[in-house]
C-alpha positions in Angstrom: 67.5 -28.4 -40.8 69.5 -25.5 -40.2 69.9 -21.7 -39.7 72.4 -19.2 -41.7 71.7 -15.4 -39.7 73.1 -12.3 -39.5 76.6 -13.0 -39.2 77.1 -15.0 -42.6 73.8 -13.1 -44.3 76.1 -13.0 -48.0 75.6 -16.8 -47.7 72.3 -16.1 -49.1 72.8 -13.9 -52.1 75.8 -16.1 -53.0 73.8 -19.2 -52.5 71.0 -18.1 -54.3 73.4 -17.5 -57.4 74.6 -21.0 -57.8 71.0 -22.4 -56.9 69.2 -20.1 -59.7 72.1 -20.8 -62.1 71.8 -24.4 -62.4 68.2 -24.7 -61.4 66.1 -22.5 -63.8 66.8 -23.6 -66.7 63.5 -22.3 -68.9 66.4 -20.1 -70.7 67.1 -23.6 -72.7 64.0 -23.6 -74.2 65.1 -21.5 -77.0 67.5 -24.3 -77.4 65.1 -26.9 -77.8 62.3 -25.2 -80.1 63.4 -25.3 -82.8 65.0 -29.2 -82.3 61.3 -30.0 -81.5 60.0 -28.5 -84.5 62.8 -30.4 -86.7 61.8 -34.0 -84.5 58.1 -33.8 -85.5 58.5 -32.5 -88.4 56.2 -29.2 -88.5 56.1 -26.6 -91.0 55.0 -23.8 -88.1 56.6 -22.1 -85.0 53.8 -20.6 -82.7 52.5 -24.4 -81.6 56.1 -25.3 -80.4 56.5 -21.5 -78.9 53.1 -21.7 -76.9 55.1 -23.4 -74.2 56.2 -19.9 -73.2 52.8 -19.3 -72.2 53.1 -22.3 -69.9 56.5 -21.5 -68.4 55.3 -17.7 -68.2 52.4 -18.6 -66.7 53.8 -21.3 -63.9 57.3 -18.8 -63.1 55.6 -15.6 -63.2 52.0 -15.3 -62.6 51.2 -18.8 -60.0 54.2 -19.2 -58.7 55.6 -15.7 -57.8 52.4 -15.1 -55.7 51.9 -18.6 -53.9 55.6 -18.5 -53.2 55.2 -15.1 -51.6 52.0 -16.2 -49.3 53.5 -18.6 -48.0 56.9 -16.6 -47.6 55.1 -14.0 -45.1 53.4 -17.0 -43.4 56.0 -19.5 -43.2 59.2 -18.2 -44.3 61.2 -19.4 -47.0 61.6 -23.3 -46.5 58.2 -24.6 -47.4 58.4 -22.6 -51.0 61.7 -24.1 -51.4 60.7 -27.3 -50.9 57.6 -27.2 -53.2 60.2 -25.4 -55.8 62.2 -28.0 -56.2 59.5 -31.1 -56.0 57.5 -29.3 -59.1 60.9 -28.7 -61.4 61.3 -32.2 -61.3 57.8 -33.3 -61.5 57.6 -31.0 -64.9 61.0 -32.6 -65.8 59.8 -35.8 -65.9 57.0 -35.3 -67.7 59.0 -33.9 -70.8 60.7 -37.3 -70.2 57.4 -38.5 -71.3 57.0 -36.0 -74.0 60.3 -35.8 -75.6 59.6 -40.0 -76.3 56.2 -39.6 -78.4 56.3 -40.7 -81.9 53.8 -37.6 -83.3 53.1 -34.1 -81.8 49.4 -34.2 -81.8 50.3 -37.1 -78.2 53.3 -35.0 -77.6 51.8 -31.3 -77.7 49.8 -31.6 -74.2 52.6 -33.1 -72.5 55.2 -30.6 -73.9 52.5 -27.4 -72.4 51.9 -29.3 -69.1 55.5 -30.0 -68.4 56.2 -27.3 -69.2 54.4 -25.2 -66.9 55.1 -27.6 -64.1 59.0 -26.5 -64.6 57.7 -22.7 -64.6 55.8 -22.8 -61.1 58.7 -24.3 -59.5 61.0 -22.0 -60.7 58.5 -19.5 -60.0 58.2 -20.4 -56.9 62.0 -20.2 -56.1 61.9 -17.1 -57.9 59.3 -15.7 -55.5 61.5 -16.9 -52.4 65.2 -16.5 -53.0 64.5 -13.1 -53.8 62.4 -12.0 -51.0 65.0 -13.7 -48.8 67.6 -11.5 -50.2 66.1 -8.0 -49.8 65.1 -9.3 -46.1 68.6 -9.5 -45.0 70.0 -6.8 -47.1 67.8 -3.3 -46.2 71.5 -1.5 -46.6 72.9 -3.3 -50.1 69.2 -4.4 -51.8 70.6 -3.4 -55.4 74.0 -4.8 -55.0 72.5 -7.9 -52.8 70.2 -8.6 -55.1 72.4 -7.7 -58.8 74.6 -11.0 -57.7 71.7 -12.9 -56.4 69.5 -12.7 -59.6 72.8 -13.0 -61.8 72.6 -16.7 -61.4 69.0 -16.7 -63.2 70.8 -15.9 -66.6 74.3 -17.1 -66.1 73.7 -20.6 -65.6 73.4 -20.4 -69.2 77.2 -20.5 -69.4 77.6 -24.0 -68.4 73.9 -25.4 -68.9 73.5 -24.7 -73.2 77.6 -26.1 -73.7 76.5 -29.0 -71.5 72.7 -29.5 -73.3 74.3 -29.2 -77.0 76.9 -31.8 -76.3 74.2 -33.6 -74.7 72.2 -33.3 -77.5 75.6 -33.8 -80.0 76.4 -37.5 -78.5 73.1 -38.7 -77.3 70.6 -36.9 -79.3 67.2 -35.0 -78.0 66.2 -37.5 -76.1 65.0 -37.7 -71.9 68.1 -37.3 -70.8 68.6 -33.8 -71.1 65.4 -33.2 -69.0 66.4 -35.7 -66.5 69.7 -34.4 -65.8 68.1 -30.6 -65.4 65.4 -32.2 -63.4 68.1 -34.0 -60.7 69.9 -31.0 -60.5 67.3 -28.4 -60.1 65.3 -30.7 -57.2 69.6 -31.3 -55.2 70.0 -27.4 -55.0 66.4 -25.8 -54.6 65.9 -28.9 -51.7 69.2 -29.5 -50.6 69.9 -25.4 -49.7 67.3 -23.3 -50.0 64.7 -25.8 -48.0 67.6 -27.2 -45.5 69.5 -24.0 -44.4 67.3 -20.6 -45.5 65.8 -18.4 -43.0 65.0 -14.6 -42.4 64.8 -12.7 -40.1 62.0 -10.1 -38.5 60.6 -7.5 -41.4 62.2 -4.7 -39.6 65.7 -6.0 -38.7 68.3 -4.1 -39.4 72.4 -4.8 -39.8 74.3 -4.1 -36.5 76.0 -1.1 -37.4 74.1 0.3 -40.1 71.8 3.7 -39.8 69.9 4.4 -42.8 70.6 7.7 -44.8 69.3 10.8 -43.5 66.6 12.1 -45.7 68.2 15.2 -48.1 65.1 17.6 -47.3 64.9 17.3 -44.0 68.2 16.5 -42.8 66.3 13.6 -40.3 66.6 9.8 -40.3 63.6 8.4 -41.9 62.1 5.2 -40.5 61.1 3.0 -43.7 57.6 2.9 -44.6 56.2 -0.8 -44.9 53.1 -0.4 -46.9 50.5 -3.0 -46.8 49.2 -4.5 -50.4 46.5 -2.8 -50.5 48.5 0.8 -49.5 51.0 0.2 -52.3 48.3 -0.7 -54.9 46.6 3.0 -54.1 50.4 4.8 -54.6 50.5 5.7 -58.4 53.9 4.3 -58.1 52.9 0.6 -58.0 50.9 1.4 -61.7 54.1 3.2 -63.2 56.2 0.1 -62.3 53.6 -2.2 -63.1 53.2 -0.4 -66.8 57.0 -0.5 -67.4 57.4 -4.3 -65.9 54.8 -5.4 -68.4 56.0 -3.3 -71.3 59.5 -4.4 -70.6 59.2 -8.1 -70.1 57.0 -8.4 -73.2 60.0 -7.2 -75.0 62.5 -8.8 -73.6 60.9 -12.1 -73.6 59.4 -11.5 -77.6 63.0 -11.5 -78.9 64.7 -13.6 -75.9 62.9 -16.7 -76.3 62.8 -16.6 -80.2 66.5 -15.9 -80.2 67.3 -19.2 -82.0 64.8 -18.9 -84.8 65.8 -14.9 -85.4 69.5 -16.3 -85.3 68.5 -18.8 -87.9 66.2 -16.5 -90.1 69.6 -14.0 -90.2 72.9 -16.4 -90.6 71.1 -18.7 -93.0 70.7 -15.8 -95.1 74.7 -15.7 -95.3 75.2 -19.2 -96.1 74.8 -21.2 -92.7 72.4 -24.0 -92.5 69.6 -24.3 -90.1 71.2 -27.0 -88.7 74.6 -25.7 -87.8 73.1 -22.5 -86.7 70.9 -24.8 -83.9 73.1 -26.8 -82.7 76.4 -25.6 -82.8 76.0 -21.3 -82.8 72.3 -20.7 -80.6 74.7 -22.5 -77.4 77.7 -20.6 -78.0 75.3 -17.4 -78.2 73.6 -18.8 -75.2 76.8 -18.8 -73.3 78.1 -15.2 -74.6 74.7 -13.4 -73.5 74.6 -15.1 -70.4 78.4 -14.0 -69.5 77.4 -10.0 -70.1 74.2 -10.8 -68.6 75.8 -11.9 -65.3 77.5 -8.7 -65.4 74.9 -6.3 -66.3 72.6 -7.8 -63.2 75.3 -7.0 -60.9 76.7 -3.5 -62.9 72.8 -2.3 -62.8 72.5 -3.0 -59.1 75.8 -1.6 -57.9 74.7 1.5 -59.8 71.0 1.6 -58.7 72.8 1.5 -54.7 75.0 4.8 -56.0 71.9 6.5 -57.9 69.7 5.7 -55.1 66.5 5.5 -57.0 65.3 2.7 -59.1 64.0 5.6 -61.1 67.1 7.0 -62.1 68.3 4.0 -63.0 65.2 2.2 -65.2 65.0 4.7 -67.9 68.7 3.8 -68.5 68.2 0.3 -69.0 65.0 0.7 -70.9 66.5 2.9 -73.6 69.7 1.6 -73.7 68.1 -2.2 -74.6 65.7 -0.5 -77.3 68.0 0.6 -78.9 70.1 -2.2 -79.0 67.7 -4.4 -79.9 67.6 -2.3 -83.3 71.7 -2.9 -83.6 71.3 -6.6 -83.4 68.6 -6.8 -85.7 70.5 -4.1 -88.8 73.3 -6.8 -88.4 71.9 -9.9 -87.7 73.3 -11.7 -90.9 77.3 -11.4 -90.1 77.7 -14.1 -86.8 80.4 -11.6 -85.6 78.6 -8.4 -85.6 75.5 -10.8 -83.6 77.7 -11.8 -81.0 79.3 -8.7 -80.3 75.9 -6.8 -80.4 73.9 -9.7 -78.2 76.9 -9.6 -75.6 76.2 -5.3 -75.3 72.5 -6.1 -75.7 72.1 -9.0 -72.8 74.7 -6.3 -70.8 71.9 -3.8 -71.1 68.5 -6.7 -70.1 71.1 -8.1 -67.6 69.6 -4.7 -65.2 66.0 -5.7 -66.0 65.3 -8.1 -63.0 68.1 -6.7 -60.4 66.0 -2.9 -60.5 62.6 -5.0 -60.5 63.6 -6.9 -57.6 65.2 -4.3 -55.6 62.6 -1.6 -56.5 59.8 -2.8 -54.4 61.5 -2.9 -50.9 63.1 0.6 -51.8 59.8 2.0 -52.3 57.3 -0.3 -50.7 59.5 -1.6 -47.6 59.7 -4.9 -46.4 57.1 -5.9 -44.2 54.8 -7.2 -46.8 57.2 -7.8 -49.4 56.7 -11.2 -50.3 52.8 -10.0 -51.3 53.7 -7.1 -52.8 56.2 -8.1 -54.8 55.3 -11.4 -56.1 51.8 -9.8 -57.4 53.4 -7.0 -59.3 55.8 -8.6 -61.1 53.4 -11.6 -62.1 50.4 -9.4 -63.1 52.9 -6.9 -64.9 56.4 -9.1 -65.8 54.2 -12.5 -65.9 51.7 -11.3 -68.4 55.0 -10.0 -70.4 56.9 -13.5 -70.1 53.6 -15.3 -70.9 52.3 -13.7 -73.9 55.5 -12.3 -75.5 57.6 -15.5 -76.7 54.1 -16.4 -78.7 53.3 -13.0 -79.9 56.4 -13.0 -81.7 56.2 -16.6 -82.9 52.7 -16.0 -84.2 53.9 -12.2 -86.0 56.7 -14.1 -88.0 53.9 -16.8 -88.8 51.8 -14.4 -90.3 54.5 -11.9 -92.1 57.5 -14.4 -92.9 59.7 -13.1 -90.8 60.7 -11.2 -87.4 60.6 -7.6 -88.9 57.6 -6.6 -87.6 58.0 -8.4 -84.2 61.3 -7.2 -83.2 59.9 -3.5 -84.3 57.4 -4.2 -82.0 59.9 -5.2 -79.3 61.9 -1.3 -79.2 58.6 0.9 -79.5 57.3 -1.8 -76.3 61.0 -0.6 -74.4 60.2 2.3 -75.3 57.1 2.8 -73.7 58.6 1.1 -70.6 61.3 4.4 -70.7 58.5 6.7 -70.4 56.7 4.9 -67.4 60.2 5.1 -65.8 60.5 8.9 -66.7 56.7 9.2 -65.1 57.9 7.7 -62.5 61.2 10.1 -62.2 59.0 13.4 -62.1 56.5 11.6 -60.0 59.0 11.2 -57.2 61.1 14.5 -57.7 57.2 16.4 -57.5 57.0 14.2 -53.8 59.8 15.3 -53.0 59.4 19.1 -53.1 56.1 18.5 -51.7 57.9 17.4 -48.6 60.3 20.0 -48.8 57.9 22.5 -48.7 56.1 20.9 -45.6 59.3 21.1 -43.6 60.1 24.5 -44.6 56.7 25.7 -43.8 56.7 24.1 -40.5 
């Protein structure tokens, strides 16, 4: 095995890019809803959607938190190597699945493969990013905006390659099999044989952290325990505009397909077409403005210097766009062109998560702190979400109601951020009241 350090340390947002693009791959399971629903033949979405739940639960609420355990323990090779084995584990099970002649033998293996593909990647999601902000103190928004921009950009050149997959061969195992080999080369092959990090309170050679405004002094960063950050009211505002967030984002991200379908077949497309031949070119478009919003977000969270300036922005910005697509959503070029602003606008979702914990919190602890707020706040969102919406167009006919319930959800997530805002402009006159009176 081998070492990357301090002199190379951009090998390890770069790396993490490529690994997360090809690797986590639940961003495909739009794709293959609603082909599962057409290859058993069910009249219903919210059965086929529950494996959300699964991957939600395995990327975001187990794995996260494990990953980060063992992260603070033992560094980041162990996660990665358990990341990779469990991806193609759950891989092979859907290889088992997708070959079951009726859904009542295929519907536990669908869930449990499922989830099996969700801890891994939760697992690599709780170590690549931890990695990141441990070697970047100076650049953690711009660090992590290009590390996290593989999570949604792999998208580019996995749905083109899964719908000709799925074109020549047909749904069939070796779609998963293919993810399953890749995901296990790159998780195992990198992240397990060359990543490392180094002491919680290292710093670049050359770099001295800002002076604080009020006082005019160098401020030594703070590294709060767990249970210190869970008594700061500023774990709870991020933790209420995580959850509020990611439900949204995940309600209308992972029914994308079916809303896609429920809107262009209304203007003549079929089902069919819409599935196999527009959902992967959308795929691709979102993930392209994606990429760039992760890395726009973070570069602009570095210059605003707060994730709290920076939150509100991307929570209001996606609300609202969320209503654009949805006004249009029968014309496929006023989708495309709306999805590509709207995924611009997510695409700073998981760079400010990430990089607001260390910014805040520090970095000492950061794998446990971390890892349990996003999967108790973003987990519970990426979890329940998917279904929610699935089970709202069940009951109504449609996605009116869910998608409605998507903005006033971002929107709720803009006033945590705003909370959040005042809470840390009232610290710091606090302070600046303290040094002037001293």
């Amino acid at each position: 095995m081998f070492k990357v350090g301090e002199n190379k340390r951009w090998f390890y947002p770069i790396s993490a890019f490529f690994i997360t693009a090809v690797s986590l791959t639940t961003g495909l399971w739009t794709m293959f809803y609603p082909l599962i629903i057409a290859k058993f033949e069910m009249t219903i979405t919210s059965p086929v959607m529950l494996a959300s739940m699964f991957t939600g639960l395995g990327s975001m609420i187990m794995g996260p938190p494990v990953a980060g355990y063992i992260f603070d323990k033992k560094g980041p090779k162990i996660p990665a190597l358990l990341s990779g084995s469990f991806i193609a584990i759950g891989m092979f099970v859907l290889t088992i699945m997708i070959r079951q002649e009726t859904w009542a033998s295929a519907q536990p293996l669908w869930y449990f493969g499922s989830f099996l593909v969700g801890f891994g990647s939760g697992l690599w999601g709780g170590t690549y990013t931890t990695t990141v902000a441990r070697w970047f103190p100076d650049r953690v928004g711009t660090a992590m905006g290009l590390a996290v921009a593989g999570g949604g950009t792999g998208i580019i050149i996995l749905s083109p390659m899964a719908g000709y997959i799925i074109r020549t061969a047909g749904f069939n195992a070796t779609i998963f099999t293919i993810l399953g080999t890749i995901a296990f080369i790159m998780i195992v092959g990198v992240g397990f044989m060359f990543y490392t990090v180094p002491s919680s309170d290292w710093k670049p050679k050359g770099w001295v952290p800002k002076p604080s405004a009020i006082t005019g002094k160098v401020v030594e960063e703070k590294h709060f325990t767990l249970k210190e950050a869970m008594a700061d009211k500023r774990f709870w505002i991020l933790y209420g505009g995580f959850l509020c967030s990611a439900f949204a984002f995940m309600l209308f991200a992972q029914n994308a397909s079916l809303i896609l379908i429920e809107g262009l077949t209304k203007s003549g497309m079929t089902a069919e077409h819409v599935s196999v031949n527009v959902v992967p070119l959308y795929l691709s478009l979102v993930a392209a403005t994606g990429f760039l919003g992760r890395f726009g977000w973070g570069w602009l969270m570095d210059k605003l210097g707060s994730p709290f300036k920076t939150l509100p922005l991307v929570y209001f910005s996606s609300g609202l766009m969320i209503l654009v697509f949805y006004l249009g959503y029968t014309s496929l070029p006023f989708v495309m062109l709306s999805a590509g602003v709207l995924y611009f606008a997510f695409g700073g979702e998981p760079t400010v998560h990430y990089a607001a914990v260390p910014a805040i919190f520090g970095r000492k602890h950061l794998g446990k702190i971390m890892t349990t707020l996003n999967a108790f706040s973003v987990g519970i969102g990426i979890a329940l979400g998917p279904y929610f919406g699935a089970f709202i167009r069940d009951k109504t006919g449609g996605y009116f109601w869910a998608i409605m319930l998507a903005i006033v959800l971002r929107m709720i997530a803009t006033g945590f951020s705003l909370t959040g805002l005042m809470y840390t402009k009232k610290m710091d006159a606090e302070e600046k009241a303290r040094h002037e009176s001293s």
